[in-house]
N, CA, C and O atoms as a DFTB+ gen file, in Angstrom:
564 C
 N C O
     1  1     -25.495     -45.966     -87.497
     2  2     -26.373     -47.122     -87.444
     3  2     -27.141     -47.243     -88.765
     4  3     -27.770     -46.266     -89.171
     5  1     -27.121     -48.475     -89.508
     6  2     -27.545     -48.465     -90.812
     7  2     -29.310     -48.814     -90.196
     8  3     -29.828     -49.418     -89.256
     9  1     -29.756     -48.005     -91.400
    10  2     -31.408     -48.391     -91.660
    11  2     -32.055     -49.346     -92.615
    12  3     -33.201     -49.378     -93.062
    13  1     -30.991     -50.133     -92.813
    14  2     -31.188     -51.052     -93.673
    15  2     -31.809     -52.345     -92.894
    16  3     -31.389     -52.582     -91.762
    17  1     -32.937     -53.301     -93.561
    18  2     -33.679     -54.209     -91.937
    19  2     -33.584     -55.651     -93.305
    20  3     -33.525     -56.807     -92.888
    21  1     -33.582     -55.388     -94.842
    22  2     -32.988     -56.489     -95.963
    23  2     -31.643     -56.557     -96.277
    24  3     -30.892     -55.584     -96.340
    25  1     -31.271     -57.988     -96.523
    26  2     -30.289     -57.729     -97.278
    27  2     -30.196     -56.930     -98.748
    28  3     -30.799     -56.881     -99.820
    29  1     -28.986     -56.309     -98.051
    30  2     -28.599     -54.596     -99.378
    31  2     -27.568     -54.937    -100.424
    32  3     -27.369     -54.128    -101.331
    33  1     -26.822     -56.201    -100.366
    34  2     -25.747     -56.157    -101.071
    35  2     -25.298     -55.543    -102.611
    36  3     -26.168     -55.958    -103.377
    37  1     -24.756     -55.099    -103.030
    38  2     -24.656     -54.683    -104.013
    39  2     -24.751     -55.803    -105.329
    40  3     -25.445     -55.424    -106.273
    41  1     -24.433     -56.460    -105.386
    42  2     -24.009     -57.975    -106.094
    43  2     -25.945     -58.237    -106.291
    44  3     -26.551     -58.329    -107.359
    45  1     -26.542     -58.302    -104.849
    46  2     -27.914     -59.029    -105.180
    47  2     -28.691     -57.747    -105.961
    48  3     -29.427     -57.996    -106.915
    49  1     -28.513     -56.562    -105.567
    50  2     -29.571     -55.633    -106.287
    51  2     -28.926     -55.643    -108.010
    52  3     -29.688     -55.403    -108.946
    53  1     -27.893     -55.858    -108.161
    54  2     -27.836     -55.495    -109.469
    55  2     -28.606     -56.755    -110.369
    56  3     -29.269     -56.704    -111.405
    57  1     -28.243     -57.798    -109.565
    58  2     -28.394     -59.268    -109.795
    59  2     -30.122     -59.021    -110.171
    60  3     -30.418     -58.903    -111.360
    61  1     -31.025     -58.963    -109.303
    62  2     -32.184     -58.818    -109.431
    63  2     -32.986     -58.024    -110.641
    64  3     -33.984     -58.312    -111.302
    65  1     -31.989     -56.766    -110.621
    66  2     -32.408     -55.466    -111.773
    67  2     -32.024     -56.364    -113.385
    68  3     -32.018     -55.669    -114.401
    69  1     -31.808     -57.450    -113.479
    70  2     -31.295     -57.830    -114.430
    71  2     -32.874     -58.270    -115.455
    72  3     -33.700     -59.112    -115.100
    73  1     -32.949     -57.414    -116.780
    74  2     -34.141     -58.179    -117.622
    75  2     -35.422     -57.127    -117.164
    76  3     -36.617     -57.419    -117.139
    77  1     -34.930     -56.097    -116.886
    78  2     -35.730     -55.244    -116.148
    79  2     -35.419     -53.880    -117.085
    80  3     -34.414     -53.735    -117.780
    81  1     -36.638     -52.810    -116.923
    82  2     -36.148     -51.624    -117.353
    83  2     -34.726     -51.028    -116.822
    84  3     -34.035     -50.350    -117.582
    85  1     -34.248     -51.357    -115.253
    86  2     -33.300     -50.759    -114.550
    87  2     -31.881     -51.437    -115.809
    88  3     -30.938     -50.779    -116.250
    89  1     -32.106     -52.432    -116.004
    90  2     -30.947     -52.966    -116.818
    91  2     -30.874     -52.455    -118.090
    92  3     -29.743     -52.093    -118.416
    93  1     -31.813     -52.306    -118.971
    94  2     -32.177     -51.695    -120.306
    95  2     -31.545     -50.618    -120.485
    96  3     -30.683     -50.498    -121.355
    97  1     -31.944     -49.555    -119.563
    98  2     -31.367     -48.157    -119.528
    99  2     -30.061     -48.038    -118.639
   100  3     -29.666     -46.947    -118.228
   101  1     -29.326     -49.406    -118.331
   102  2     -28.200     -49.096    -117.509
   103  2     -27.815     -48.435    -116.288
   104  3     -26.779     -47.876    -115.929
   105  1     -29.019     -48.668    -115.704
   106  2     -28.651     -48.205    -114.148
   107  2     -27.930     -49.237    -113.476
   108  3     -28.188     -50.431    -113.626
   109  1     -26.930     -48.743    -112.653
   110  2     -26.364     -49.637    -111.833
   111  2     -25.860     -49.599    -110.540
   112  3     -24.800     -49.002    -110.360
   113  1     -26.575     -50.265    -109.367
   114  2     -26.192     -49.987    -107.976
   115  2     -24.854     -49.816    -107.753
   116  3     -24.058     -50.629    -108.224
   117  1     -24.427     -48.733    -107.001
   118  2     -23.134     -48.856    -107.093
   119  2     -22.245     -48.383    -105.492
   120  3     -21.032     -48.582    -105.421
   121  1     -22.969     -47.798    -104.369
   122  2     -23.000     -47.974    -103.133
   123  2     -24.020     -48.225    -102.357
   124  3     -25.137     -48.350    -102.859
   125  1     -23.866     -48.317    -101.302
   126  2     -24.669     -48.508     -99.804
   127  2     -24.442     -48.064     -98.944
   128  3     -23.397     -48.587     -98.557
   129  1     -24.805     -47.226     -98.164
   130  2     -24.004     -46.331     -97.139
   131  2     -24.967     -46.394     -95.800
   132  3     -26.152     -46.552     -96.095
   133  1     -24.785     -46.332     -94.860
   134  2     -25.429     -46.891     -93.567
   135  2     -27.584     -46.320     -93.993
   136  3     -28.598     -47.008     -94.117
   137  1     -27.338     -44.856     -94.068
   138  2     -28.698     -44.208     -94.947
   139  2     -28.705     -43.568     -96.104
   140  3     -29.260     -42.495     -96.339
   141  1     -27.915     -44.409     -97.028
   142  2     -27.911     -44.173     -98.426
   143  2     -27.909     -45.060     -99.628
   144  3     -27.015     -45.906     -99.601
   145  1     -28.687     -45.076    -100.674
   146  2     -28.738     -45.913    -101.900
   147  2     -28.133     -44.990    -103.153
   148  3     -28.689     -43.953    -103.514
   149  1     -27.179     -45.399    -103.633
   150  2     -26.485     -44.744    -104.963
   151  2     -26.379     -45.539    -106.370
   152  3     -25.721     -46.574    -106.475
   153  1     -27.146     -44.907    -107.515
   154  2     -26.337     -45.640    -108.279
   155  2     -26.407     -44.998    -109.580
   156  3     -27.341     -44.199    -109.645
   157  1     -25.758     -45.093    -110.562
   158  2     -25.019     -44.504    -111.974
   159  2     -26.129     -44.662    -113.010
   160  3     -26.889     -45.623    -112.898
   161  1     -26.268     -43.868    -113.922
   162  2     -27.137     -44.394    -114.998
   163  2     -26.371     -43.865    -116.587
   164  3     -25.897     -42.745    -116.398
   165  1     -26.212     -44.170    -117.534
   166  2     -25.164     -43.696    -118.719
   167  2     -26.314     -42.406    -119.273
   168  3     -27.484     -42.369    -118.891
   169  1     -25.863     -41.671    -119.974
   170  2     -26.284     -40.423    -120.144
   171  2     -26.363     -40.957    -122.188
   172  3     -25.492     -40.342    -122.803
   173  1     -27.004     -41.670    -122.882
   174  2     -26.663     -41.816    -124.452
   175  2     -27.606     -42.151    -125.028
   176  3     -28.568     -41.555    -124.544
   177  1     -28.042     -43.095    -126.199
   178  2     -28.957     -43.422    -126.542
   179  2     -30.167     -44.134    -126.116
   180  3     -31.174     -44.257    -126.813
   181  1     -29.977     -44.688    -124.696
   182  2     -30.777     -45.313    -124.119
   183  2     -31.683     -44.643    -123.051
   184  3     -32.602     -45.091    -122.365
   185  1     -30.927     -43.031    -123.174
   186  2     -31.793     -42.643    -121.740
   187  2     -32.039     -41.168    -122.788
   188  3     -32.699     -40.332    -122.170
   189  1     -31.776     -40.857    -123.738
   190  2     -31.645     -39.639    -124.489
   191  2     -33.348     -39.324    -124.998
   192  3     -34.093     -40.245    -125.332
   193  1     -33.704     -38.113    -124.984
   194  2     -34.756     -37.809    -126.020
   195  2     -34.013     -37.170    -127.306
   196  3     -32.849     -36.926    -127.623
   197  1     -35.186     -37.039    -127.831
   198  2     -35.006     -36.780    -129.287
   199  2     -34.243     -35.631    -129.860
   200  3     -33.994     -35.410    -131.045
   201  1     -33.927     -34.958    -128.828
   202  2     -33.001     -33.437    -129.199
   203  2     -30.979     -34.156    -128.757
   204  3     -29.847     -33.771    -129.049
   205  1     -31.428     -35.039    -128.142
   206  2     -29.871     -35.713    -127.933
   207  2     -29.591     -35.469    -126.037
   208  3     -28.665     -35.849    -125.320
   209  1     -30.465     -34.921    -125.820
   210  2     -30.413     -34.905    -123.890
   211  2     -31.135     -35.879    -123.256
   212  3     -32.122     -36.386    -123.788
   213  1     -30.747     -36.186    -122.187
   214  2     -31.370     -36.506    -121.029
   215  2     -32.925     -36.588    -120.995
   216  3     -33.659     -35.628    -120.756
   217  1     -33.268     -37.659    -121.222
   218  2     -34.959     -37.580    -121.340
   219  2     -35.409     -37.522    -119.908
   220  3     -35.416     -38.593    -119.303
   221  1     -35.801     -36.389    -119.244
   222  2     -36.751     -36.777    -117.800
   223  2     -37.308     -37.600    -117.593
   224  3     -37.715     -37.856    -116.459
   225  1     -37.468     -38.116    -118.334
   226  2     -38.571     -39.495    -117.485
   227  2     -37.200     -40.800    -117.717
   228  3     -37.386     -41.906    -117.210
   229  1     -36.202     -40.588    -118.317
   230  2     -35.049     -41.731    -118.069
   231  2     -34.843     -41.190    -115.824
   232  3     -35.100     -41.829    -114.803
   233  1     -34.447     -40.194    -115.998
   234  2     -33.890     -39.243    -114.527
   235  2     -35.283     -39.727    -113.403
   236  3     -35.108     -39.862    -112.192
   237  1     -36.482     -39.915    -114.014
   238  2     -37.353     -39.986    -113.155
   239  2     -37.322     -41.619    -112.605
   240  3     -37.463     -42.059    -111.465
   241  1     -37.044     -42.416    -114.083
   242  2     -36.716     -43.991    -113.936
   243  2     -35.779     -44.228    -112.544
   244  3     -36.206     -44.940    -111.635
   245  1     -34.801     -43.731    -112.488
   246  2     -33.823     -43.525    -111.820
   247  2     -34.299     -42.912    -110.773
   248  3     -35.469     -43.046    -111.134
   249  1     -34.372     -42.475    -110.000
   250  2     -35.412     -41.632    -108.836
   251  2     -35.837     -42.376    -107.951
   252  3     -35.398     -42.639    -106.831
   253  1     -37.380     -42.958    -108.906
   254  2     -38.145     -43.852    -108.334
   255  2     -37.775     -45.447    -108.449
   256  3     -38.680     -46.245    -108.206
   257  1     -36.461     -45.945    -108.815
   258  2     -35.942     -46.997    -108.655
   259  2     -35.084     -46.793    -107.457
   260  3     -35.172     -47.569    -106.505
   261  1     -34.210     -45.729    -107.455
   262  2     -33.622     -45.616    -106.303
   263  2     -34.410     -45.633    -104.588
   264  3     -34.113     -46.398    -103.670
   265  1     -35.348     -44.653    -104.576
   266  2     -36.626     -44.260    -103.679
   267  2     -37.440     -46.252    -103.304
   268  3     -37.937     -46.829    -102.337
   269  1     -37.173     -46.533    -104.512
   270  2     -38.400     -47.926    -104.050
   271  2     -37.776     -49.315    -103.276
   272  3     -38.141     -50.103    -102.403
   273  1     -36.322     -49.051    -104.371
   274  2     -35.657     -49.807    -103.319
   275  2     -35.348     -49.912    -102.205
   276  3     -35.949     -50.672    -101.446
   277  1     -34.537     -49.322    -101.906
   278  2     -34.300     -48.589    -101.310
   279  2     -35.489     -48.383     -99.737
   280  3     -35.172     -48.586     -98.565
   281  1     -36.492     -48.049    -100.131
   282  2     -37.311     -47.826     -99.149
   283  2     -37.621     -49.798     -99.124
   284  3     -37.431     -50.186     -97.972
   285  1     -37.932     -50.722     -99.864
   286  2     -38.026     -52.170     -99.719
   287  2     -37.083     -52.454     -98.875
   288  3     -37.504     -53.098     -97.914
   289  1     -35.718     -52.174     -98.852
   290  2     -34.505     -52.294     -98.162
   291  2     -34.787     -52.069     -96.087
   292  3     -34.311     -52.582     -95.074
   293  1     -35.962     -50.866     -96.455
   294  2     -35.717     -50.164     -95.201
   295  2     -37.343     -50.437     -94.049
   296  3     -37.912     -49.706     -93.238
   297  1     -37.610     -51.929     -94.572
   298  2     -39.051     -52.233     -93.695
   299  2     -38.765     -53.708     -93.432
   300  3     -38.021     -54.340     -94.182
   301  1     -39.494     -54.393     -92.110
   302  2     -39.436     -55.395     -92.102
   303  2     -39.731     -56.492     -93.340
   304  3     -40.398     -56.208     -94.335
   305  1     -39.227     -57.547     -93.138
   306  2     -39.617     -58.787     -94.470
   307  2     -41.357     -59.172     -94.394
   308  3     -41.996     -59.620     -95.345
   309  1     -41.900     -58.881     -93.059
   310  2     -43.246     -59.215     -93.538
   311  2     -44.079     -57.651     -94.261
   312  3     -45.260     -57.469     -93.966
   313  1     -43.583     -56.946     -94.892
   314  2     -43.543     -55.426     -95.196
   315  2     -43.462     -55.437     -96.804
   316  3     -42.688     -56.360     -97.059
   317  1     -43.785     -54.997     -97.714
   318  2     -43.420     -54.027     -98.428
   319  2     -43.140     -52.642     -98.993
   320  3     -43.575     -52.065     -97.996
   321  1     -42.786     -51.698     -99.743
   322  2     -43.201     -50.736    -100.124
   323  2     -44.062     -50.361    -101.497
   324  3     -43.988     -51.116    -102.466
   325  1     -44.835     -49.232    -101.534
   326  2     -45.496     -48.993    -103.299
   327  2     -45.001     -47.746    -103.248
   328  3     -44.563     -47.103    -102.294
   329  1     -45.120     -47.480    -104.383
   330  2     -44.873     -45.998    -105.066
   331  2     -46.555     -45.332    -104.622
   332  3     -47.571     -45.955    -104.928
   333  1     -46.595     -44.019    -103.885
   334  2     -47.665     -42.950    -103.621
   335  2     -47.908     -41.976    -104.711
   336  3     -48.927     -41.686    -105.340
   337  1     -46.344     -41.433    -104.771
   338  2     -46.349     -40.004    -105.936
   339  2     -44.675     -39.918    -105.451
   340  3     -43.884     -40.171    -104.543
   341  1     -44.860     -39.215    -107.151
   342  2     -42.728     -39.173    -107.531
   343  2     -43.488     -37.565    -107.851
   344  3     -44.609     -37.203    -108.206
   345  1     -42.338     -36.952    -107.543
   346  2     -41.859     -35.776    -108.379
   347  2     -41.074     -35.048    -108.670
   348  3     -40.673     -34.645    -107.578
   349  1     -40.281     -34.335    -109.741
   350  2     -38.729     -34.176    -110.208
   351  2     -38.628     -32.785    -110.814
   352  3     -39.427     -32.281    -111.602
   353  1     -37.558     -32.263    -110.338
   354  2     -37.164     -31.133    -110.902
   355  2     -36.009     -31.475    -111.344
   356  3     -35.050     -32.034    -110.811
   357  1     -36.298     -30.882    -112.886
   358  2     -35.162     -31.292    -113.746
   359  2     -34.186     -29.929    -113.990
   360  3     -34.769     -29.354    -114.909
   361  1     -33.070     -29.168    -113.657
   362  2     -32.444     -28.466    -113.552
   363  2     -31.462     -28.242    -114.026
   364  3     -30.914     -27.177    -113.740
   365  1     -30.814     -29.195    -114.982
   366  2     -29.462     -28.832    -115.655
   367  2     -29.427     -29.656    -116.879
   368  3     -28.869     -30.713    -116.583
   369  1     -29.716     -29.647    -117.917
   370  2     -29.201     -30.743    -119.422
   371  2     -28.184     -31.288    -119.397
   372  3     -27.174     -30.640    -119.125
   373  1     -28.115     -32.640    -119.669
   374  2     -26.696     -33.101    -119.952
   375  2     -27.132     -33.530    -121.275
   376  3     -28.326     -33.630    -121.557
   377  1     -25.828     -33.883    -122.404
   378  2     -25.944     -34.619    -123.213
   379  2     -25.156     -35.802    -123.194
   380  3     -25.726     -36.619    -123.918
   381  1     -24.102     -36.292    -122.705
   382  2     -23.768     -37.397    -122.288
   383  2     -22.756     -37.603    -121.224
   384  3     -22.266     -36.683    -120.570
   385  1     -22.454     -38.933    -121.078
   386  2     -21.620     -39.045    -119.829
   387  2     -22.449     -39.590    -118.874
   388  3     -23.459     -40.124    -119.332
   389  1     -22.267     -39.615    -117.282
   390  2     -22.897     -40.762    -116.284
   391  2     -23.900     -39.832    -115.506
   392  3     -23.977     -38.707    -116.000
   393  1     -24.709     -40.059    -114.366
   394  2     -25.421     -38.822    -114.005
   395  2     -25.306     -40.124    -112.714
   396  3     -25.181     -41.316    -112.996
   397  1     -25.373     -39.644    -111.457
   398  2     -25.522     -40.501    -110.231
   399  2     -26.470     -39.859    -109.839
   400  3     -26.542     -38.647    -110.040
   401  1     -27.695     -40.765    -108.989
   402  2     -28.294     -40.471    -108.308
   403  2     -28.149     -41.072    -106.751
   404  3     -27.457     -42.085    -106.650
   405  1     -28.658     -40.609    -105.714
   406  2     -28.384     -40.633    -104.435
   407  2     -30.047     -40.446    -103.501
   408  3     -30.760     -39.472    -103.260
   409  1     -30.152     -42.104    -103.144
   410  2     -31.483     -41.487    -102.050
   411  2     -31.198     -41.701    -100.857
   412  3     -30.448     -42.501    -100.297
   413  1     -32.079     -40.660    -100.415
   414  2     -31.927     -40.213     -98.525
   415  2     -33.322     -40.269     -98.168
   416  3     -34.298     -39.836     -98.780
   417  1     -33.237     -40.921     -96.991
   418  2     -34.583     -41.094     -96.207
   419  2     -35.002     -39.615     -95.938
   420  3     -34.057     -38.827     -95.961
   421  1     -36.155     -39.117     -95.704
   422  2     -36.538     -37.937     -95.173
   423  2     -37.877     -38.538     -93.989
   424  3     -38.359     -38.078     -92.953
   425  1     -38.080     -39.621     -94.704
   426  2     -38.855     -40.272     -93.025
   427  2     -39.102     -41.581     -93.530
   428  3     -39.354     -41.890     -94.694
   429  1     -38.997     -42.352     -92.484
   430  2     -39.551     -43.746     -92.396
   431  2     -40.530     -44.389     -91.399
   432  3     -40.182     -45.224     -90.563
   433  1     -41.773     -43.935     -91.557
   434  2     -42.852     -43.950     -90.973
   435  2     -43.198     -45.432     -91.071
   436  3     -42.792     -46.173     -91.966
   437  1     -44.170     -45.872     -89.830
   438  2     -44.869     -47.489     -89.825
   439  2     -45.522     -47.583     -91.266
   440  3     -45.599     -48.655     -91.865
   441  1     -45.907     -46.585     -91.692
   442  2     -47.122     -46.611     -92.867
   443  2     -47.151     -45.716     -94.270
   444  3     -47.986     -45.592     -95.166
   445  1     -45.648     -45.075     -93.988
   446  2     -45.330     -43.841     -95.174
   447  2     -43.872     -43.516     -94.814
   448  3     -43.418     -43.287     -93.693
   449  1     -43.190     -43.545     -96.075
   450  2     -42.070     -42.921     -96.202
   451  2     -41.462     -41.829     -97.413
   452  3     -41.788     -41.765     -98.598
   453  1     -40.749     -41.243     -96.870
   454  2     -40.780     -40.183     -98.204
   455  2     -39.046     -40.345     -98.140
   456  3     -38.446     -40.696     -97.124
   457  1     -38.439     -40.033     -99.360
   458  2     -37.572     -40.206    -100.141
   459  2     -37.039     -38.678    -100.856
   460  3     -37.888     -38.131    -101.560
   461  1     -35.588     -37.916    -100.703
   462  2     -35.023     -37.877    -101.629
   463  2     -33.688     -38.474    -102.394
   464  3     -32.753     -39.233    -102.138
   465  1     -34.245     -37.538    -103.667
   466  2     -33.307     -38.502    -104.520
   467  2     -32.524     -37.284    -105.372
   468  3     -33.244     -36.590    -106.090
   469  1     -31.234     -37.018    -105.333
   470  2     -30.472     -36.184    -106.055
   471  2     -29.914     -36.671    -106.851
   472  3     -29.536     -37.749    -106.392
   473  1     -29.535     -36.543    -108.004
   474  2     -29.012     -36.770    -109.445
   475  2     -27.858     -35.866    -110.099
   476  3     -28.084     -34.930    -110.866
   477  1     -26.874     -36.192    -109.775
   478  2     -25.472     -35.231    -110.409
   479  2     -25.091     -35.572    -111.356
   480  3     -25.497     -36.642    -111.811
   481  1     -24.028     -34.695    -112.134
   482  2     -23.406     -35.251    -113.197
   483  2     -22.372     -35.438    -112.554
   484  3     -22.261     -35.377    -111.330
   485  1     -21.176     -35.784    -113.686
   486  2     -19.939     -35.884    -112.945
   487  2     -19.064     -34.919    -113.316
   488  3     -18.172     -35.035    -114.156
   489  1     -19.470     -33.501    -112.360
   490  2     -18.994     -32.534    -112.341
   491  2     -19.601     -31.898    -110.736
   492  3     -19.420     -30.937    -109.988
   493  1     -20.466     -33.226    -110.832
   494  2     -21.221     -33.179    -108.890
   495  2     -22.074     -31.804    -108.767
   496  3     -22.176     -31.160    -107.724
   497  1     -22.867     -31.352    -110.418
   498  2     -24.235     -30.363    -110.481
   499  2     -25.200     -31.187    -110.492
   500  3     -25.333     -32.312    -110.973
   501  1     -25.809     -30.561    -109.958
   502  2     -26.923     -31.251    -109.297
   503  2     -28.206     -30.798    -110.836
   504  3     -28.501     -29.698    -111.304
   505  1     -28.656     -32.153    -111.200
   506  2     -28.861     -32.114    -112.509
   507  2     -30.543     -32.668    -112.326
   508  3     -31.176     -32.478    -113.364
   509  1     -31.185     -33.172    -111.445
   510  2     -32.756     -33.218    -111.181
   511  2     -32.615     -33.926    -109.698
   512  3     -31.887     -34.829    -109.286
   513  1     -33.574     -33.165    -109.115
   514  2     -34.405     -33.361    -108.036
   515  2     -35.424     -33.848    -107.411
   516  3     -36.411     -33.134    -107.237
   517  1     -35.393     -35.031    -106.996
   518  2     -36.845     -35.561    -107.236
   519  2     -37.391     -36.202    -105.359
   520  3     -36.589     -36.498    -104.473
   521  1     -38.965     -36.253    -105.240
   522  2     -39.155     -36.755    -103.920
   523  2     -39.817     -37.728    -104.055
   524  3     -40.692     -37.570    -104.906
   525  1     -39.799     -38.861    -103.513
   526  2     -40.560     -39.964    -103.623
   527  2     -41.481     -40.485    -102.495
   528  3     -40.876     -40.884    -101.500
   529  1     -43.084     -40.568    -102.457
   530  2     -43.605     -41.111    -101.206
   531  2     -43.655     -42.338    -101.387
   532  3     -43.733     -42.763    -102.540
   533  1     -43.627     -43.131    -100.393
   534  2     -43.918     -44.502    -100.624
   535  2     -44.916     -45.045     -99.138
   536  3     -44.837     -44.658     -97.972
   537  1     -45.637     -45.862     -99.643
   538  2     -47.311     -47.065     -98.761
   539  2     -46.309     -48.216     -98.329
   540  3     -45.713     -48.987     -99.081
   541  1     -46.255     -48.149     -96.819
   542  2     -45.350     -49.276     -96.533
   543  2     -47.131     -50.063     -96.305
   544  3     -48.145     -49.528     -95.855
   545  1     -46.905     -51.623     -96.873
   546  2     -48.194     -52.095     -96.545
   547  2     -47.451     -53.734     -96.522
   548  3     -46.472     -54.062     -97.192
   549  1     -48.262     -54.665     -95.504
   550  2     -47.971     -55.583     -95.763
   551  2     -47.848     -56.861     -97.147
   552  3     -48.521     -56.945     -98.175
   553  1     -47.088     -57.445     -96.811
   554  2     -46.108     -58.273     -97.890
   555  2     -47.529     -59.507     -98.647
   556  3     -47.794     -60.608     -98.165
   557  1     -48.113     -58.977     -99.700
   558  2     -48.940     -60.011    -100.236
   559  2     -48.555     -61.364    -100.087
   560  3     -47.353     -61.611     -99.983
   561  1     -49.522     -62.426    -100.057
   562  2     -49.151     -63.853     -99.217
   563  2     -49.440     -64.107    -100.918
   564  3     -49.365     -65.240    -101.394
């Protein structure tokens, strides 16, 4: 049974992320799974720090984009979600190539939801770890 209560399509989230940091740094939705949000981010000059890796806070971009949507996806339309507190364990360097991240509900409360979010390379190591809370609060008029 999906926990999805918005439309999830893949086509509209990318559509939306467009002109946005999510587009800048090349993230891109890329499944939907009954309780899952997935999507790709390029591992190169756009997400790199200055030594030529993986800048954490590109991995964290990714996280809490996945986590926010994602949780928006998963409340009624008179509903939104905010970001509470992110936090990430970063566990493996990459220097290039794709890194997927993957969020999973860990609760979806009337008034709080928490989020993880795993991040692999494509070698499927698990490359940062991150949890996301989110303030379900009603939808500003």
């Amino acid at each position: 049974m999906s926990i999805w209560k918005k439309d999830s399509s893949l086509v509209r989230l990318n559509k939306i992320s467009e002109n946005t940091i999510i587009s800048l740094i090349g993230i891109e939705y890329t499944q939907i799974g009954d309780d899952y949000l997935q999507a790709t981010m390029p591992v190169d000059s756009r997400t790199h720090q200055p030594h030529g890796l993986l800048h954490g806070g590109a991995s964290v971009v990714l996280a809490e984009t996945l986590g926010s949507v994602a949780g928006n996806l998963a409340v009624a339309e008179n509903k939104v979600c905010v970001g509470l507190e992110v936090n990430a364990n970063h566990l493996r360097s990459e220097k290039s190539g794709i890194v997927t991240g993957r969020a999973t509900a860990i609760r979806l409360g009337r008034t709080v939801q928490v989020w993880q979010i795993d991040i692999k390379n494509e070698k499927q190591q698990l490359v940062c770890t991150s949890r996301l809370t989110l303030a379900v609060i009603d939808r500003p008029q």
